[in-house]
N, C-alpha and C positions, 0 to 999 in steps of 0.2 A: 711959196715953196711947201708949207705943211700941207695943204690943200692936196698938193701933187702927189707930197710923199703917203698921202692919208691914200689916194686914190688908187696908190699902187700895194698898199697895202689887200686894199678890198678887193684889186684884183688880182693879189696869189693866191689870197683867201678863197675865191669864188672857182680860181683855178685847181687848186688843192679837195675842193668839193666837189666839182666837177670828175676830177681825176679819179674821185675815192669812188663815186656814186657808182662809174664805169667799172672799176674793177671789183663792186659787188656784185654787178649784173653778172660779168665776167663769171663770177666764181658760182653765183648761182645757176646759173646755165649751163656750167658744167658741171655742176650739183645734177641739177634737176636731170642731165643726161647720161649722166653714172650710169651704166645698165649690169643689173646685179648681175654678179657671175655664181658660178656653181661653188665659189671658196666665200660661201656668207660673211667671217667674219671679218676679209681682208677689206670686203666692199662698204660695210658699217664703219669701218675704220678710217676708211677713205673719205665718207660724207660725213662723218665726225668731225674729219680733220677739216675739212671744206666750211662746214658750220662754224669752225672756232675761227677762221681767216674772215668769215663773210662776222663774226660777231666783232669782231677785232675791227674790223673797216665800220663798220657800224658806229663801233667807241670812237673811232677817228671821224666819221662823217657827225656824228654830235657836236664833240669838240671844235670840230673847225665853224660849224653853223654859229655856234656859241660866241666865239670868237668875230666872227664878221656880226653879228646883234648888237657885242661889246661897242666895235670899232667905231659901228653907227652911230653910236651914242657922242661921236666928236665930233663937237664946233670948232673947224678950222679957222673959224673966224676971231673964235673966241682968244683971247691973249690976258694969260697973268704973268704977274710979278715974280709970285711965287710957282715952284716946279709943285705942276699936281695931275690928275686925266688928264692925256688930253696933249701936255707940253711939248714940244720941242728942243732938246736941250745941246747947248755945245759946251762941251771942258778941252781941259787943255789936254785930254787925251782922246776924247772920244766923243760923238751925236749920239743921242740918247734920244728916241722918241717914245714917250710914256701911255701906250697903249695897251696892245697885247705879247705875250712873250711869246716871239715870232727868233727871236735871235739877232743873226748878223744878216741886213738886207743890202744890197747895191741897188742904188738909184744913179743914173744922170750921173754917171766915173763919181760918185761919193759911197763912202761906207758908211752906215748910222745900225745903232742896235734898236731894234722894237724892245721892248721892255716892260713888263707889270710894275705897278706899284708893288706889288707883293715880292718881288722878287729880292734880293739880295742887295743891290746896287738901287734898284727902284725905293726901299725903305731911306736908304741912307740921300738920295735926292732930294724926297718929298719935303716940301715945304723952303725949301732952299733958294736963293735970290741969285742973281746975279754977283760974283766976287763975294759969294759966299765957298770955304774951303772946308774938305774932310778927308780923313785916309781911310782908305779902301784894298784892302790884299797887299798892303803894303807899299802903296801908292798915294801920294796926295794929289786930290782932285780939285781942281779949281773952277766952278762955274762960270764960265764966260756968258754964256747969252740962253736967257729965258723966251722964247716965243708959243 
């Protein structure tokens, strides 16, 4: 199942990149077709504004490339004890899979959180065993199952 869940990860990721790549061209294109009119400064304003959306998709097409590099980096195969890269986690409230902070994913009618170790919830995990317990936002979380 991590295999699966890993797989569908890489491919929102690829689709997320995909999507951004497209509406740079998008935006460039219509950059590049902007035909200045006789009110100079409305038309600099305009490819200004076009520049900061294609740099902005640009921050976002990094990010997401980053993130699918990260992802690579997991051996589904690999299984610890301890919650660390990489893990699969279930508590008694919620799947936790310790990757990238992607949020809430649905797979296969289940719901699981992708997650950084850096994250909030990802510190208070890391290194945690199975029927190891901690409070979280006012919640006690119980580790059920490390894969």
């Amino acid at each position: 199942m991590k295999a699966q869940i890993l797989q569908h990860i890489q491919d929102l990721l690829t689709q997320k990149i995909e999507e951004t790549k497209s509406a740079i061209e998008i935006l460039k294109e219509s950059r590049n077709n902007d035909t200045k009119s006789s009110m100079g400064d409305k038309y600099e304003t305009g490819r200004e504004m076009m520049q900061i959306e294609i740099d902005k998709h640009e921050l976002q097409l990094g990010k997401s490339k980053k993130l699918l590099e990260d992802v690579g980096k997991i051996d589904p195969s690999h299984s610890s004890q301890e919650i660390e890269f990489g893990s699969f986690v279930t508590s008694n409230y919620e799947s936790y899979f310790l990757s990238v902070g992607m949020g809430k994913i649905e797979f296969d009618g289940k719901v699981f959180y992708a997650i950084s170790l850096a994250s909030p919830i990802g510190q208070q995990l890391r290194g945690k065993k199975a029927g190891d317990k901690f409070s979280f936002n006012g919640r006690e979380i119980e580790v059920k199952e490390v894969a």
